[in-house]
N, C-alpha and C positions, 0 to 999 in steps of 0.2 A: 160711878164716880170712884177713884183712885184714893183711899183713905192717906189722911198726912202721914209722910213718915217719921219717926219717929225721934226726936232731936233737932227736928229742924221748925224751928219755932222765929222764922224770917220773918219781917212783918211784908203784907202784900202792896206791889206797887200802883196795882190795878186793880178793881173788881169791877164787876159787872152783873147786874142781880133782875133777872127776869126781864131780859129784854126780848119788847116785838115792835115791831115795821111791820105793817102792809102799805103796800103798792095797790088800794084799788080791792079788787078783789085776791090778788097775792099774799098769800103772810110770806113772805121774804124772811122775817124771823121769828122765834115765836117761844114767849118763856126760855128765854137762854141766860143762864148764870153762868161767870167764870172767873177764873182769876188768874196773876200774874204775879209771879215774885219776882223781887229784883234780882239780878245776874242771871236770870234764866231765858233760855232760848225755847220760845212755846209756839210749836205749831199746829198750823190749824188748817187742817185738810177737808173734802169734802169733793164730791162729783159737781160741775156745772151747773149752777142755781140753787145751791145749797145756803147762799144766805154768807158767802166769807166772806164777801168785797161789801156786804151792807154792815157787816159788823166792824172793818176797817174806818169807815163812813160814819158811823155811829160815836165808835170812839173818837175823830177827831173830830165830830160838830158838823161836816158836813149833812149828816143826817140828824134828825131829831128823832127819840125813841119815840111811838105812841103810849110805851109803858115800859115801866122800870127804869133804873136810874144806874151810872157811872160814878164811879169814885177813883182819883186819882193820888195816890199818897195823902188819904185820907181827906180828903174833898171832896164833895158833890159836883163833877163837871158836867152833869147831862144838861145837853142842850146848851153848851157853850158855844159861841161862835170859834173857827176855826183858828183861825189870828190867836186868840186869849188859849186855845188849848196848846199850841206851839207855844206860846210863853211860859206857862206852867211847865213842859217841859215833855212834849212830844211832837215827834215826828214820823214825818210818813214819807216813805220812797217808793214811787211807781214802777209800773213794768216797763210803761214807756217815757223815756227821760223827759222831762217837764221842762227845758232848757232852750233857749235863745241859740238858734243855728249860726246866725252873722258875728256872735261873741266868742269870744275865748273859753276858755276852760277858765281862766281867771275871772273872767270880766262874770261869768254866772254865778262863781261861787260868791264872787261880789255882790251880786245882785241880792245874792239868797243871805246877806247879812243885815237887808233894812228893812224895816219893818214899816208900815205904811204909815205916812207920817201924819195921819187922819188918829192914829193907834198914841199917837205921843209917844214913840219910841225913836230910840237915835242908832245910829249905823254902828255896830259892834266893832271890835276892833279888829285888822288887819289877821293877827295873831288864829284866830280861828280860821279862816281860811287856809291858812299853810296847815295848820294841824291837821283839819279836814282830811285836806288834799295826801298828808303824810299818812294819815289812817288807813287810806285807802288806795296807796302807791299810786298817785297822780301826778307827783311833785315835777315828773320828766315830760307829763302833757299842760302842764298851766298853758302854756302860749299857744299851743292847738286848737282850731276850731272843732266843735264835736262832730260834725261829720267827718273829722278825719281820724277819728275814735274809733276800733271796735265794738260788735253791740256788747262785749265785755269790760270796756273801757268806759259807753255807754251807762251801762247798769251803777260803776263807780261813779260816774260825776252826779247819779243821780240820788246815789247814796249819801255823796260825800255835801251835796246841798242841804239834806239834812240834815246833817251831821253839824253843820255850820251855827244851826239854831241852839249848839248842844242840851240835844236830847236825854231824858235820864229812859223814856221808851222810845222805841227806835221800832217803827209797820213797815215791815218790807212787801210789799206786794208783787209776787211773783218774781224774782228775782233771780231766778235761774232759768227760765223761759229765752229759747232761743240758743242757749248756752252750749259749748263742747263738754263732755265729761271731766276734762283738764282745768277748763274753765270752773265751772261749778264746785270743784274740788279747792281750785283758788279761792274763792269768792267766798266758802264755806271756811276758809281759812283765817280770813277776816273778819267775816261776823264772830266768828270765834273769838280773836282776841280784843273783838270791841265788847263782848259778853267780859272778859277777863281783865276789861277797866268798870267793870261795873255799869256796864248798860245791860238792861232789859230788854228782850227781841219778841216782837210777835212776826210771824212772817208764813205765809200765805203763798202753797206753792204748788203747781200738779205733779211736778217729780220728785216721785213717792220715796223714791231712794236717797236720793238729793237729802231731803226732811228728813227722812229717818236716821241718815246718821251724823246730823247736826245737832238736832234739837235735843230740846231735855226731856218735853212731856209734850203731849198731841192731843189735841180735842177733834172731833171728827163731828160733820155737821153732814145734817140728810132732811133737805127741806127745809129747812131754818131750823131745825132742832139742832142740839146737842146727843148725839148716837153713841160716843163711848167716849172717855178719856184715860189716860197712862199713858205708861213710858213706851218708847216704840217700840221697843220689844211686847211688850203687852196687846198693840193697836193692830199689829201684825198677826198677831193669833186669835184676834175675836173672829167671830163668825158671820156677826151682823154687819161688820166691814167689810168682812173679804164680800158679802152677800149685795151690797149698795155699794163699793167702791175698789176693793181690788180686785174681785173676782174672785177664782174657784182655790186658784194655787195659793200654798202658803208662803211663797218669796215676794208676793205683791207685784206692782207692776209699775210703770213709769208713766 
């Protein structure tokens, strides 16, 4: 574990204190503590069944922990249902857009402004939508259908839906997958300066390079544990990483 450094005494927007899941005979996660400061961009890498997309699942309610608990801006959210964690003030973007094919780029983001009216919430105003959509240079596709999107155009509308909830944490799940190196370089451009209005990013992604030189600090997961944490320059030189996840060299791999 990465000791605080020194002066920086932010308070945390997220923790997460010994969490496990099993699937069955699976531990999927197991004793994983972590946390999250606001304005910070934290990734969370790992090999294929490591346990990221349970801990995505976990924080927004989709999942329930079997142990340990979630705290959000000083809250107990574990075990909240999904709906109530998006109102406190997270959201989560998929790898693959969550979006109405026959709609517009407008008519989604619209979608993603009402809350189910079972929830006793009312349709947010207009104004988040354009913002959304400015955040994430959409503003020239609103009247497009998404399949006439790129899958980098794609990845925005999927962003900018949640974006629409305004999120103070903001789960990117895989978000560079599929992507050109131009693309990815854009895309990291933008979570960048939605980190620089004060959102929080957790994001979840196999391209090692991509993460590494976006983020601020990286947890690395091997089995549902927690294998090492630091800056990426630090994740890069352990040994027990390159040993379960990038291999032998020391420039990591994609």
């Amino acid at each position: 574990m990465t000791a605080p450094k020194a002066g920086k005494a932010k308070a945390e927007i997220l923790r997460a204190e010994r969490l496990s899941k099993a699937f069955g005979g699976l531990q999927a996660v197991y004793n994983l503590s972590f946390h999250v400061e606001p304005g910070e961009i934290l990734g969370l890498i790992g090999p294929n069944g490591a346990g990221k997309t349970t801990v995505l699942n976990l924080i927004m309610g989709t999942l329930r922990p079997d142990r340990g608990r979630i705290c959000f801006q000083g809250r107990d959210i574990t075990g909240w249902p999904s709906h109530r964690v998006v109102a406190a003030g997270i959201a989560r973007a998929f790898q693959i857009a969550q979006c109405c094919p026959c709609m517009t780029v407008l008519e989604n983001l619209e979608l993603g402004t009402y809350a189910n009216r079972l929830w006793g919430r009312v349709k947010q105003g207009a104004e988040r939508i354009w913002e959304a959509a400015r955040r994430v240079k959409l503003l020239e596709d609103l009247e497009k259908l998404p399949t006439a999107l790129p899958q980098a155009g794609l990845r925005r509308l999927e962003i900018a839906r949640a974006l629409v909830t305004s999120p103070k944490l903001l789960l990117l799940d895989e978000p560079f997958a599929g992507l050109t190196h131009r693309e990815v370089e854009e895309l990291s451009e933008t979570i960048r300066e939605l980190r620089s209005q004060g959102m929080a990013v957790v994001l979840v992604d196999h391209n090692i390079r991509g993460v590494m030189r976006l983020v601020d600090r990286v947890l690395v997961m091997s089995f549902g544990r927690l294998l090492a944490e630091g800056s990426p320059e630090r994740i890069l030189q352990d040994p027990r990483v390159h040993e379960v996840y990038l291999g032998t060299t020391q420039t990591g791999r994609e």
